[in-house]
C-alpha positions as a Python dict, from the first residue, in 0.01 Angstrom:
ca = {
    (1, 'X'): (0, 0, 0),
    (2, 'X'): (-143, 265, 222),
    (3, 'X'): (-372, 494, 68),
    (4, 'X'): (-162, 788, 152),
    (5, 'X'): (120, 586, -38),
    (6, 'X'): (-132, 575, -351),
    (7, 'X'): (-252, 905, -356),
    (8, 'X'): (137, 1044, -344),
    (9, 'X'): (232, 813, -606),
    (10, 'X'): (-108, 959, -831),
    (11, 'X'): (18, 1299, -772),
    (12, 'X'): (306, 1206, -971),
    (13, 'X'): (162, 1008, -1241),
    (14, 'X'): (-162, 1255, -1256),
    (15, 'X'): (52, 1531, -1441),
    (16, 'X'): (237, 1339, -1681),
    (17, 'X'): (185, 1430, -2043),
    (18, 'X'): (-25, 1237, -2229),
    (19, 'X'): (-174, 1037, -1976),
    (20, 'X'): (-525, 861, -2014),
    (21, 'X'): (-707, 926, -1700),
    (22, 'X'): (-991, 715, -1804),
    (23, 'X'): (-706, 441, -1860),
    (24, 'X'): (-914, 58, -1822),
    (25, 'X'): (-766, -213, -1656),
    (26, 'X'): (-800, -595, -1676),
    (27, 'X'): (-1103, -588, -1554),
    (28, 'X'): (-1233, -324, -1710),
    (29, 'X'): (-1219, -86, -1438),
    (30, 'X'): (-1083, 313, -1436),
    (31, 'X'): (-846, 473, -1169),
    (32, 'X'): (-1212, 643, -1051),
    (33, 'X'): (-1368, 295, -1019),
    (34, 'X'): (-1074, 200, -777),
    (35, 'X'): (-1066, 505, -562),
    (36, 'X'): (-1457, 535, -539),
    (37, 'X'): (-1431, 113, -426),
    (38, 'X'): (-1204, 186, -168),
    (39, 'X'): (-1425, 505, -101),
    (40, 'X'): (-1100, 757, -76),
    (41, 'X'): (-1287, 1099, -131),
    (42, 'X'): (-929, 1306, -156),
    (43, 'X'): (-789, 1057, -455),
    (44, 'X'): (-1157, 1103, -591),
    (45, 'X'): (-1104, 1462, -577),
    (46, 'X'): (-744, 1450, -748),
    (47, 'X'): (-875, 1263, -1045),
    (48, 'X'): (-1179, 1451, -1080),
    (49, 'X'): (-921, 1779, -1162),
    (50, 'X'): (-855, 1585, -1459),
    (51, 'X'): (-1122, 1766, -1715),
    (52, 'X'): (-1140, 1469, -1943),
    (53, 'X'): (-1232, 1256, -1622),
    (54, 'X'): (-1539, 990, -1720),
    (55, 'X'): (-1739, 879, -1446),
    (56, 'X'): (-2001, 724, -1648),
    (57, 'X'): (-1708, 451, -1793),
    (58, 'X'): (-1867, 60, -1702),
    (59, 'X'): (-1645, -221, -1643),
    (60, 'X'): (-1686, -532, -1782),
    (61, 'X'): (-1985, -594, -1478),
    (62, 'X'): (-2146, -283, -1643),
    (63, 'X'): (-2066, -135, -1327),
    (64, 'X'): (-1999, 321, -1355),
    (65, 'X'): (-1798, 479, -1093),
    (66, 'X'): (-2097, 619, -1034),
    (67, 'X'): (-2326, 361, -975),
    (68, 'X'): (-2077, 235, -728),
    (69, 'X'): (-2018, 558, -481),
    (70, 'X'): (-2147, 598, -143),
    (71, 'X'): (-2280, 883, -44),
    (72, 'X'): (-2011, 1122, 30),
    (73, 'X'): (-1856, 1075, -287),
    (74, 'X'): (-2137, 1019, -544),
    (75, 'X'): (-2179, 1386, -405),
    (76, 'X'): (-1840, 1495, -506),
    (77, 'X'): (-1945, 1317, -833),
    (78, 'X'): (-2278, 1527, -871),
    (79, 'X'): (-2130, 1856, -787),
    (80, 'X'): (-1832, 1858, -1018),
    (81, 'X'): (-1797, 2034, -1331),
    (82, 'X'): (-1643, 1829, -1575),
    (83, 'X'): (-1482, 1915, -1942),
    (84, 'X'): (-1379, 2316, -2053),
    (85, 'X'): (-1770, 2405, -2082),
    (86, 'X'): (-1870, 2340, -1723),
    (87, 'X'): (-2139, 2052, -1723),
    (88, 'X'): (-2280, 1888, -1492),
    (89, 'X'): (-2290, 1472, -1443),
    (90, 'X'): (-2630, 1479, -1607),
    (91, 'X'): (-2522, 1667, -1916),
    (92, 'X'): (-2172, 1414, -1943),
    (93, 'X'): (-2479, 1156, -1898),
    (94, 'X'): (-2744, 1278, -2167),
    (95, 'X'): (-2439, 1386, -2419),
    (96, 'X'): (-2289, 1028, -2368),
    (97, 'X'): (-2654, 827, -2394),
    (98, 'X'): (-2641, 704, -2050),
    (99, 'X'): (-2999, 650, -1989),
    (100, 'X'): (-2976, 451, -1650),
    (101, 'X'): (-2721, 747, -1558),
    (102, 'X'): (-2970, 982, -1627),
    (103, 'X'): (-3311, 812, -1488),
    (104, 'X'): (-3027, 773, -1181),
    (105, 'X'): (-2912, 1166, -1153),
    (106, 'X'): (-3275, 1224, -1233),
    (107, 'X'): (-3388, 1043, -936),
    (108, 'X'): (-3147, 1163, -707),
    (109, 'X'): (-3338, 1500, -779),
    (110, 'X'): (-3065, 1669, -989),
    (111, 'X'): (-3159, 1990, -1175),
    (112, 'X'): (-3252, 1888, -1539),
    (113, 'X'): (-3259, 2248, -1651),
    (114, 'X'): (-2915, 2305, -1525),
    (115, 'X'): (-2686, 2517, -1786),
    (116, 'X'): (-2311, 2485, -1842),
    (117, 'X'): (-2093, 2808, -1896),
    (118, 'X'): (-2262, 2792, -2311),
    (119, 'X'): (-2605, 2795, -2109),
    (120, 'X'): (-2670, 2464, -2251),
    (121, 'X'): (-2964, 2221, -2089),
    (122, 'X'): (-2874, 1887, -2076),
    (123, 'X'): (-3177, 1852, -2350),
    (124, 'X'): (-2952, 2054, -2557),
    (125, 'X'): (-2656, 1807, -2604),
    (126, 'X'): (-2863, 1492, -2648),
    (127, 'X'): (-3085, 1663, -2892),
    (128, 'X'): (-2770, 1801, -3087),
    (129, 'X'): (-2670, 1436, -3044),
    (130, 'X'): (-2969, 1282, -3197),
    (131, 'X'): (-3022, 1071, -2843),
    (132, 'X'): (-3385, 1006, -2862),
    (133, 'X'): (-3441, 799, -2607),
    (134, 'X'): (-3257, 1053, -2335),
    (135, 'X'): (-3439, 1361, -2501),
    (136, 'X'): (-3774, 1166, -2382),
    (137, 'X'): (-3644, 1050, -2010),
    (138, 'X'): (-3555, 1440, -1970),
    (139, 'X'): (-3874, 1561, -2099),
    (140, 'X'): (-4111, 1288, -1946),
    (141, 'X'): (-3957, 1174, -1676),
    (142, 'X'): (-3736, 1455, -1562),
    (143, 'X'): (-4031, 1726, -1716),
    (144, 'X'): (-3737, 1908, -1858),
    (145, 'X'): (-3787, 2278, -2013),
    (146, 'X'): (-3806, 2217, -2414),
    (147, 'X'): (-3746, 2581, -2501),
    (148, 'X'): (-3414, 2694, -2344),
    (149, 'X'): (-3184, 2929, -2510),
    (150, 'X'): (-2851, 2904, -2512),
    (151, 'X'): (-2547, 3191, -2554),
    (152, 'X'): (-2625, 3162, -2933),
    (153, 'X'): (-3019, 3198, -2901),
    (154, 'X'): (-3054, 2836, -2990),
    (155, 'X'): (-3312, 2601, -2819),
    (156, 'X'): (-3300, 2223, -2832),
    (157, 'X'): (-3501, 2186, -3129),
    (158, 'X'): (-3265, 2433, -3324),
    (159, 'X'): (-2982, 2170, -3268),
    (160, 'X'): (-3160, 1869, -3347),
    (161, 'X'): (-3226, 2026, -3694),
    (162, 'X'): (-2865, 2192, -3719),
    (163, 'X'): (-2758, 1837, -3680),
    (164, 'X'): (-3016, 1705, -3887),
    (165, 'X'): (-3158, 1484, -3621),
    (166, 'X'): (-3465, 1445, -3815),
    (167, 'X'): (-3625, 1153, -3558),
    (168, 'X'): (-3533, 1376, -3246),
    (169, 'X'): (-3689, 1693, -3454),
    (170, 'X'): (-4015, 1479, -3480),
    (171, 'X'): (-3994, 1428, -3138),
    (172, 'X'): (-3926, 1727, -3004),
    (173, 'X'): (-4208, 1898, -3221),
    (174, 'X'): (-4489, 1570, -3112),
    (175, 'X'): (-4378, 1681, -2730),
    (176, 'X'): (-4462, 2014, -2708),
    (177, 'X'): (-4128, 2213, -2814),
    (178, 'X'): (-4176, 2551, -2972),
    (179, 'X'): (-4070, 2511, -3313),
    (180, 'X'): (-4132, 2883, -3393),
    (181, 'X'): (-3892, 3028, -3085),
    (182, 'X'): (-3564, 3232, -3176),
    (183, 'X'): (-3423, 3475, -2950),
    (184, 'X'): (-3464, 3846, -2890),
    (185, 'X'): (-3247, 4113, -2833),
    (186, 'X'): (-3004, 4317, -2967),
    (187, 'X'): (-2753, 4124, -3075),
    (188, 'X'): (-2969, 3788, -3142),
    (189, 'X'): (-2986, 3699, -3484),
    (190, 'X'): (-3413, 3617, -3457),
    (191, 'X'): (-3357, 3253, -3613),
    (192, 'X'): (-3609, 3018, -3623),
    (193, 'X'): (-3607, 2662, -3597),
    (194, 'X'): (-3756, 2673, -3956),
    (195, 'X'): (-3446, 2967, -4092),
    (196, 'X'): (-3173, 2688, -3937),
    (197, 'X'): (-3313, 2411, -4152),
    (198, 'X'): (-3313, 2560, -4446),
    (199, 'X'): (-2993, 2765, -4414),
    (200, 'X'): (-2800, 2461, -4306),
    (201, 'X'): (-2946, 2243, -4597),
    (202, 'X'): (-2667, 2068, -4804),
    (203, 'X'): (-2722, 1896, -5175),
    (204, 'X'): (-2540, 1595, -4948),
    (205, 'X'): (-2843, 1542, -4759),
    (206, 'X'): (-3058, 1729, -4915),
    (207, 'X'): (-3387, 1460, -4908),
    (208, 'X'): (-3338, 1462, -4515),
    (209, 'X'): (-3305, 1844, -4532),
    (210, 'X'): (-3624, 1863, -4692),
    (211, 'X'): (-3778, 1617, -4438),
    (212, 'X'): (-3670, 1845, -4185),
    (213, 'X'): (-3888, 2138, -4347),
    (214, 'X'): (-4136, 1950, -4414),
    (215, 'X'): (-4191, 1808, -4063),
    (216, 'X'): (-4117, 2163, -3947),
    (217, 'X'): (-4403, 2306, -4154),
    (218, 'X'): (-4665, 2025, -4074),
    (219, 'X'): (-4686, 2131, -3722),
    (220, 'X'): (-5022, 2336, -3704),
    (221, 'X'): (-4883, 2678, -3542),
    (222, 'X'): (-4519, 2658, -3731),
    (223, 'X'): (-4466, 3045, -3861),
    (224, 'X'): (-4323, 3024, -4266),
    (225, 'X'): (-4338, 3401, -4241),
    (226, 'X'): (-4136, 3438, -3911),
    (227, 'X'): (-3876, 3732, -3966),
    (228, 'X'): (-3445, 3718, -3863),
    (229, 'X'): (-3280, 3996, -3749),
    (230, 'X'): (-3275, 4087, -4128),
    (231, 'X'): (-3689, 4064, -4111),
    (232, 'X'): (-3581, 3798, -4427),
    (233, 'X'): (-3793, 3489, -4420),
    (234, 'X'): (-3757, 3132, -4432),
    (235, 'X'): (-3816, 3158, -4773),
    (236, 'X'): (-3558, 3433, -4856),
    (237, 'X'): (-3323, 3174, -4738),
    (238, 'X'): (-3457, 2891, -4930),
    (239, 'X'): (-3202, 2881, -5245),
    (240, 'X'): (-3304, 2527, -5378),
    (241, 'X'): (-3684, 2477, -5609),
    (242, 'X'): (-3743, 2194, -5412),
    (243, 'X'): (-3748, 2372, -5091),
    (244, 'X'): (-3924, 2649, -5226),
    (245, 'X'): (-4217, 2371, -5353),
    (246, 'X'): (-4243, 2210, -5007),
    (247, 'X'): (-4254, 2595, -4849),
    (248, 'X'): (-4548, 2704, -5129),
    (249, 'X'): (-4735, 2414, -4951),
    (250, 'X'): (-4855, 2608, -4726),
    (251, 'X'): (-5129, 2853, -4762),
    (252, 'X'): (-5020, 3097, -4587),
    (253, 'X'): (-4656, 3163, -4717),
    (254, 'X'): (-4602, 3508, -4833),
    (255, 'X'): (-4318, 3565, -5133),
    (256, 'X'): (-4370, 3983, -5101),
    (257, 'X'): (-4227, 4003, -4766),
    (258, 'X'): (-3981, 4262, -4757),
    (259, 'X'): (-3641, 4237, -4604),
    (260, 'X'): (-3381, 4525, -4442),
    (261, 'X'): (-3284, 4555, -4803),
    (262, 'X'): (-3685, 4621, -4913),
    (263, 'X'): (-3625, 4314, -5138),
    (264, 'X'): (-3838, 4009, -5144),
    (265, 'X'): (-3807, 3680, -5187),
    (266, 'X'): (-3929, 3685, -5531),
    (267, 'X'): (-3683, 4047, -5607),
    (268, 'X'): (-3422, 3802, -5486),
    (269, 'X'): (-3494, 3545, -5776),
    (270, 'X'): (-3529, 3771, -6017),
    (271, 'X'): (-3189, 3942, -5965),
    (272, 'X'): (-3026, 3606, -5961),
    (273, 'X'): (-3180, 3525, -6289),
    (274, 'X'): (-3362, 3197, -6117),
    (275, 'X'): (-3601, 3160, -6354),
    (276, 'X'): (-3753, 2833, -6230),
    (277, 'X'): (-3813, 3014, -5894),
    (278, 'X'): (-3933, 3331, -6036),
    (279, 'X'): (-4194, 3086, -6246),
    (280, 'X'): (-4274, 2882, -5961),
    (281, 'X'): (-4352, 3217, -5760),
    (282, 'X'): (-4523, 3389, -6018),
    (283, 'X'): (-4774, 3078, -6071),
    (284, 'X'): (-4839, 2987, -5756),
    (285, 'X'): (-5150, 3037, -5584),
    (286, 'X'): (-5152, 3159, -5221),
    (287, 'X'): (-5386, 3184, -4903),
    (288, 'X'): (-5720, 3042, -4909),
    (289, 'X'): (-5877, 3344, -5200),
    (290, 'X'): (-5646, 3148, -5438),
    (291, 'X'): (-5466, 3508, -5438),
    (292, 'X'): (-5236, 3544, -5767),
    (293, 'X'): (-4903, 3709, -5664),
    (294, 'X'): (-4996, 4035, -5842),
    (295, 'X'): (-5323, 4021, -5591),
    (296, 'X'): (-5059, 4029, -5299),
    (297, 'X'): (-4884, 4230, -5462),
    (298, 'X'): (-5179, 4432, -5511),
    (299, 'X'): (-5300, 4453, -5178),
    (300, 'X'): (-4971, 4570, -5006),
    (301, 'X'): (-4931, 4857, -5242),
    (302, 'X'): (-4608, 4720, -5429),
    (303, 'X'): (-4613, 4921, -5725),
    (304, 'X'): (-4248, 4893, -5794),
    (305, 'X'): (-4296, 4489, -5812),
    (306, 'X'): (-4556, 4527, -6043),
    (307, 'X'): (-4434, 4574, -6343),
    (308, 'X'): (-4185, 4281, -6280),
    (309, 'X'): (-4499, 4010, -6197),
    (310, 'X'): (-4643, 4150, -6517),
    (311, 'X'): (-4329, 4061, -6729),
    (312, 'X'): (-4393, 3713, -6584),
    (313, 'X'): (-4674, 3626, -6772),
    (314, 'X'): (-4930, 3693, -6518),
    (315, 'X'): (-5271, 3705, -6643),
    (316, 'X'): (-5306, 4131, -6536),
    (317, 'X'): (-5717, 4071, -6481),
    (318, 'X'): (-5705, 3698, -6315),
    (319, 'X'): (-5968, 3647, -6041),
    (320, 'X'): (-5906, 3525, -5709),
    (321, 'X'): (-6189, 3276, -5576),
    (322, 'X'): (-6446, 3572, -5465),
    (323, 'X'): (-6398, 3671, -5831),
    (324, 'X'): (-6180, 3982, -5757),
    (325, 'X'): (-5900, 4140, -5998),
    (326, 'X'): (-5540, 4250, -5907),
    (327, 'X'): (-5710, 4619, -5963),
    (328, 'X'): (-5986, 4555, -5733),
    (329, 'X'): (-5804, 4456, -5424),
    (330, 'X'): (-5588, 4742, -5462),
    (331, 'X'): (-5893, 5011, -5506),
    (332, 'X'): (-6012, 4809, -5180),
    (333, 'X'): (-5695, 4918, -5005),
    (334, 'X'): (-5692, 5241, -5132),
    (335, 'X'): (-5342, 5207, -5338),
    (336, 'X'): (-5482, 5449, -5613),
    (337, 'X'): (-5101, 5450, -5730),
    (338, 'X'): (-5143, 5082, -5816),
    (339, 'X'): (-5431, 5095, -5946),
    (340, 'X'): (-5328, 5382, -6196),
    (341, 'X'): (-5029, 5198, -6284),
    (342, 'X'): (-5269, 4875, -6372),
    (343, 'X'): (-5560, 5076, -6572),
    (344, 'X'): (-5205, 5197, -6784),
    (345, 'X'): (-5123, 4793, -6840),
    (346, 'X'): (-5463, 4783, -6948),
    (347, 'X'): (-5662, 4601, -6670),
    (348, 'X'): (-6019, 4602, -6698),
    (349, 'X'): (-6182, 4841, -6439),
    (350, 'X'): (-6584, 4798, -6467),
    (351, 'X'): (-6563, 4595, -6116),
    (352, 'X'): (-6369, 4872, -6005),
    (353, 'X'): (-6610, 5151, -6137),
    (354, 'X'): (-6878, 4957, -5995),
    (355, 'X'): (-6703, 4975, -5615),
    (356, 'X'): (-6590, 5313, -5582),
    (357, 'X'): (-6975, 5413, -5706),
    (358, 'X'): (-7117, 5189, -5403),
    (359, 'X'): (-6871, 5347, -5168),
    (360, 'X'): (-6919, 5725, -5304),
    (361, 'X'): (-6530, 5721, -5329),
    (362, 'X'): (-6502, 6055, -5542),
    (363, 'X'): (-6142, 5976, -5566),
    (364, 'X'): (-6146, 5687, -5733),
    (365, 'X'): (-6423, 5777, -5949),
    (366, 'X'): (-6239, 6058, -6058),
    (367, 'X'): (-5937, 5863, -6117),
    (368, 'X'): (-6122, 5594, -6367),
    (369, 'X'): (-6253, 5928, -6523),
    (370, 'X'): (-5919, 6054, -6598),
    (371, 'X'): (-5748, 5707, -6695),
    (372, 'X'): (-5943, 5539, -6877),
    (373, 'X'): (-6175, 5845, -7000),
    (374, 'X'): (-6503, 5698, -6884),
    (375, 'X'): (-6833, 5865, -6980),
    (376, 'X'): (-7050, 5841, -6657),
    (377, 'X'): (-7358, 5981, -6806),
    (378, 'X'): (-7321, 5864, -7202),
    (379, 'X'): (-7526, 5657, -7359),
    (380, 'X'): (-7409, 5316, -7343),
    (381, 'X'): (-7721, 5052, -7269),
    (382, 'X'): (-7456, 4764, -7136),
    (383, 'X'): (-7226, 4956, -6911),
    (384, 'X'): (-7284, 4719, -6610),
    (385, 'X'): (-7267, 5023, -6328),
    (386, 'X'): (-7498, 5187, -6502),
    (387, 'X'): (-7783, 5159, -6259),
    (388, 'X'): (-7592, 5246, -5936),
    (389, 'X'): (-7567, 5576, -6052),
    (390, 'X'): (-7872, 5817, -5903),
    (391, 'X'): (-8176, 5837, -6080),
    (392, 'X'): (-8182, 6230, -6050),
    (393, 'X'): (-7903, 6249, -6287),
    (394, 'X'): (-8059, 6033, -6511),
    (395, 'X'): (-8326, 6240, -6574),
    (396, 'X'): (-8129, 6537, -6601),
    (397, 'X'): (-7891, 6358, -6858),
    (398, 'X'): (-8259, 6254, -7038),
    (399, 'X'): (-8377, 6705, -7033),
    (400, 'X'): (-8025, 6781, -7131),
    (401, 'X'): (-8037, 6477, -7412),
    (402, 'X'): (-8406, 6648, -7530),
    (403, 'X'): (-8249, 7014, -7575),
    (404, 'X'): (-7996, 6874, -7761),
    (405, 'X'): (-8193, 6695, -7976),
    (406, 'X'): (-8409, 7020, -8005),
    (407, 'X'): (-8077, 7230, -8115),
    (408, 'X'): (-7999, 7008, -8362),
    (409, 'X'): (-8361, 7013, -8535),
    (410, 'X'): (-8356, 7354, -8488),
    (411, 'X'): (-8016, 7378, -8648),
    (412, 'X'): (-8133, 7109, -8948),
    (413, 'X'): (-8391, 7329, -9002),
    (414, 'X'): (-8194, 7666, -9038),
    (415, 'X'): (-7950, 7439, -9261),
    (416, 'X'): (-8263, 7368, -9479),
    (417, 'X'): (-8341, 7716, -9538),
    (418, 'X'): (-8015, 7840, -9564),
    (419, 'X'): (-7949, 7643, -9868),
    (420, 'X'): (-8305, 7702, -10085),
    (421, 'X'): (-8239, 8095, -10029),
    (422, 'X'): (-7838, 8003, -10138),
    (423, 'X'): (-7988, 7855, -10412),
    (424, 'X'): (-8215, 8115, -10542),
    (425, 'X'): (-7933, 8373, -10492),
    (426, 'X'): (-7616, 8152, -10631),
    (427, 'X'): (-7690, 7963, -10907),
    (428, 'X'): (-7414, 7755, -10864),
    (429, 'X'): (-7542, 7473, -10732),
    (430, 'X'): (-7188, 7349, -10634),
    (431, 'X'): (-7114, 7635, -10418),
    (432, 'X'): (-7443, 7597, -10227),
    (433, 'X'): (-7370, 7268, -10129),
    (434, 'X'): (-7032, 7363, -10010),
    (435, 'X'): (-7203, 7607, -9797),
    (436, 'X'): (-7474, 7360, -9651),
    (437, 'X'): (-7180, 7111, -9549),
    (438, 'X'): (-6997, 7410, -9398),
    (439, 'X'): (-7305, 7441, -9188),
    (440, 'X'): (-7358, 7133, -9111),
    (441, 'X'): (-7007, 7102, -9021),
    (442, 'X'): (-7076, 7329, -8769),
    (443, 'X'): (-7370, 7242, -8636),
    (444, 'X'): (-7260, 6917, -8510),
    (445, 'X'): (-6953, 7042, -8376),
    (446, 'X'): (-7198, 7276, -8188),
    (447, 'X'): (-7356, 6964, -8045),
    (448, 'X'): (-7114, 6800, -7954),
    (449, 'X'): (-6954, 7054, -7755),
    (450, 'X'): (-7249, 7126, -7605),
    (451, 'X'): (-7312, 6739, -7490),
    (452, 'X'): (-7007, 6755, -7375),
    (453, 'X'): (-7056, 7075, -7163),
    (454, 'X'): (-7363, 6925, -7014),
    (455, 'X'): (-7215, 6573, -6904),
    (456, 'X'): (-6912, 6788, -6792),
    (457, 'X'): (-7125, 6965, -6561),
    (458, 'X'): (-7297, 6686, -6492),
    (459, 'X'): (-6991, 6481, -6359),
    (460, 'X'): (-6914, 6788, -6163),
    (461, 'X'): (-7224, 6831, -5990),
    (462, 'X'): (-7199, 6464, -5882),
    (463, 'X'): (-6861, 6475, -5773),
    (464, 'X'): (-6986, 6787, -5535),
    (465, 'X'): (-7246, 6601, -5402),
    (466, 'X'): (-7018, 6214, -5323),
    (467, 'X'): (-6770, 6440, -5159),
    (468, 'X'): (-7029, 6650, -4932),
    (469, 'X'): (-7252, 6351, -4865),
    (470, 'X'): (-7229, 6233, -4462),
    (471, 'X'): (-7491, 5975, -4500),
    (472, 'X'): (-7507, 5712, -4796),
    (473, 'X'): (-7807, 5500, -4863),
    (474, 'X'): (-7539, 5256, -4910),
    (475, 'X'): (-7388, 5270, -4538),
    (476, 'X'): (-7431, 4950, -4469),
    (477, 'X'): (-7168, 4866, -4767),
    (478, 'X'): (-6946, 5094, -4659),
    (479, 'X'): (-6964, 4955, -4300),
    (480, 'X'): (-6774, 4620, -4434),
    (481, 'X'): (-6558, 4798, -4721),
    (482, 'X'): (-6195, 4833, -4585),
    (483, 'X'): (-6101, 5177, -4764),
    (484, 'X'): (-5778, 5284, -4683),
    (485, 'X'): (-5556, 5570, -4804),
    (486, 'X'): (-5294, 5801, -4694),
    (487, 'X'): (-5145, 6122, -4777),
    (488, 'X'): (-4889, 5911, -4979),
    (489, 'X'): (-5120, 5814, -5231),
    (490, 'X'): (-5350, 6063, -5297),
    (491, 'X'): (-5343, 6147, -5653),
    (492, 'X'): (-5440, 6536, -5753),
    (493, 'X'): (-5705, 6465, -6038),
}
């Protein structure tokens, strides 16, 4: 039969419905294996308009279509687009786990990073595959980009974990792929490799979900805090304790992140009523300080969460591993807000006291004052700050302490006398007495309001002098102090 006979007669069989193109004969072999043996380019080309046409198909020999075409046609073969989505022979190859096809295209110097119409690599279909061996010919031998996005923002290593290709994931990850890359733009939705494993965990799988995270997390520059389009966190998308356990692992995960909604990961719990991940939160230690979650809290100013870390069971003065409180971090950051709201709970504020003296922080001084009605100048031999104050207004607490102690002998005295000359004139001895006390009465309450006049003034006169003060014989401190604060939280004493 003349091959202008045969390509007629495939004209009319090519179109008829349901036909197998890739149909095998006796011997194994496809229509494409015949007309690339007899090396007929045009009844190449016919078949090739099939899109479901196979090239890569062996025969009982193990022999492809391909790996039998001359020139002219292998060509044809390499330049087609085959299937709906536009790929090349070397993604059909990779997607298929051809590896000699592959290692063949390769060598034929093929473009590895070539995309089909979905701007998929050929990386990206046998890593969505799970085709390990192919993912490492196109990376090591073909020096394939690792970090391609796709229409959907999706890089190889985001399929290999949406398919839960855990080896390939490893792989990917030990080869250089960037496990922390999600797309930009307007319309991309920011997902990490990290968001797609735990969002596309199922109770099914779920031990080789969690292998997935925690192979994820293990590699040294993986981000847990990495933001979506949302700005929620791997960890606002974690639903399951377990996850959330393997997340806490690492230091650096932070529950107080706030998404588009200003709600965290641990507002989340708490409005689903998850108590074990509200107590798992709550408990948990993070960074390398050891930081309590009311310390993080603390620090970013989150007075609103608070309350709700308190109602936890939190320990309200627990000590990170420098031995700082919740109430000191926030001083340190200036959130005097916070730490008003904590001196009302009842935290202790002596270390606090003790910082905003060091760093001549009027403000805060003022606050502690106010809130928890410290004496500055009283008498109080253990008060630990008690030295950092200046020594000039110790000695002018010690003259004012002298002239009261003079105005109240002189005021025992007049007392004294009062009552012998009441007694000489009222004989009533009763009434006398009620008289003294009267006095006396009054004579105290003269002395105290007098102390307290002094030490008012007192306080006053040092508060002029921290706010006026340019130079501090305490610079150095303040040099390494972060003090922040902002119109926002400036409280009117």
């Amino acid at each position: 039969m003349s091959a202008k006979l045969s390509l007629e007669l495939i004209k009319c069989l090519i179109n008829q419905p349901g036909l197998d193109v890739n149909v095998r004969g006796s011997n194994g072999k496809t229509p494409l294996h015949y007309a690339v043996e007899i090396n007929e380019l045009s009844m190449v080309a016919l078949l090739l308009n099939r899109k479901n046409i196979n090239p890569l198909i062996a025969d009982d020999d193990g022999k492809s279509a391909l790996s039998c075409a001359r020139e002219e046609i292998l060509q044809a073969l390499i330049n087609h687009k085959y299937g709906s989505e536009g790929d090349s022979l070397l993604h059909l190859a990779a997607m298929l786990n051809e590896a000699n096809a592959v290692r063949f295209l390769l060598n034929k110097g093929v473009n590895v990073n070539e995309q089909n119409a979905l701007l998929h690599t050929p990386l990206h279909l046998a890593a969505g595959a799970g085709h390990e061996e192919i993912v490492e010919i196109l990376i090591r031998e073909g020096n394939a980009d690792k970090d391609v996005l796709d229409v959907r923002n999706h890089a190889a290593i985001h399929y290999a974990v949406n398919n839960k290709k855990l080896e390939v994931v490893k792989l990917l990850s030990n080869l250089g792929a960037n496990v922390n890359i999600a797309g930009s733009g307007r319309n991309a939705m920011k997902l990490s490799s990290l968001h797609v494993a735990i969002s596309s965990s199922n109770y099914d799988e779920r031990d080789l979900c969690l292998d997935i995270v925690r192979c994820l997390i293990n590699v040294p520059n993986a981000g847990v805090n990495l933001q979506d389009y949302e700005n929620k966190t791997p960890l606002h998308y974690a639903e399951r304790l377990k996850t959330i356990e393997v997340l806490l692992t690492r230091e650096d995960i932070d529950p107080l992140i706030k998404d588009d909604n200003g709600k965290t990961p641990f507002c989340y719990a708490k409005e689903a009523n998850r108590l074990d991940i509200v107590k798992i939160l709550a408990s948990n230690r993070y960074g390398a300080d050891k930081n309590s979650l009311l310390h993080l809290a603390a620090r970013k100013g989150y007075e609103d969460l608070i309350d709700g870390i308190l109602g936890e069971g939190v320990e309200i003065d627990a000590v990170d591993e420098s031995g700082k409180t919740g109430i000191y971090v926030a001083a340190k950051h200036g959130h005097f807000n916070v730490v008003k709201l904590l001196l009302k709970r009842g935290a202790d504020a002596t270390d606090v006291f003790q910082y905003a003296i060091i760093t001549n922080n009027a403000k805060l001084i003022k606050l502690l004052s106010k809130e928890k009605e410290i004496v500055l100048f009283g008498r109080q031999k253990n008060f630990p700050t008690f030295h950092l104050l200046s020594n000039k207004y110790f000695e002018e607490r010690k003259i004012a302490d002298k002239k009261i102690k003079k105005y109240i002998n002189i005021v025992c005295v007049s007392i004294t006398v009062c009552a012998i000359v009441i007694v000489g004139i009222y004989p009533n001895i009763i009434a006398a007495v009620m008289v003294g006390i009267v006095a006396l009465i009054a004579a105290i309450a003269m002395s105290n309001l007098t102390q307290k006049y002094i030490e008012e003034a007192l306080e006053k006169k040092m508060f002029i002098e921290l706010e006026s003060e340019k130079t501090s014989e305490y610079s150095s401190i303040l040099s390494d102090v972060e003090v922040s604060s902002n119109d926002g939280e400036e409280l009117a004493i």
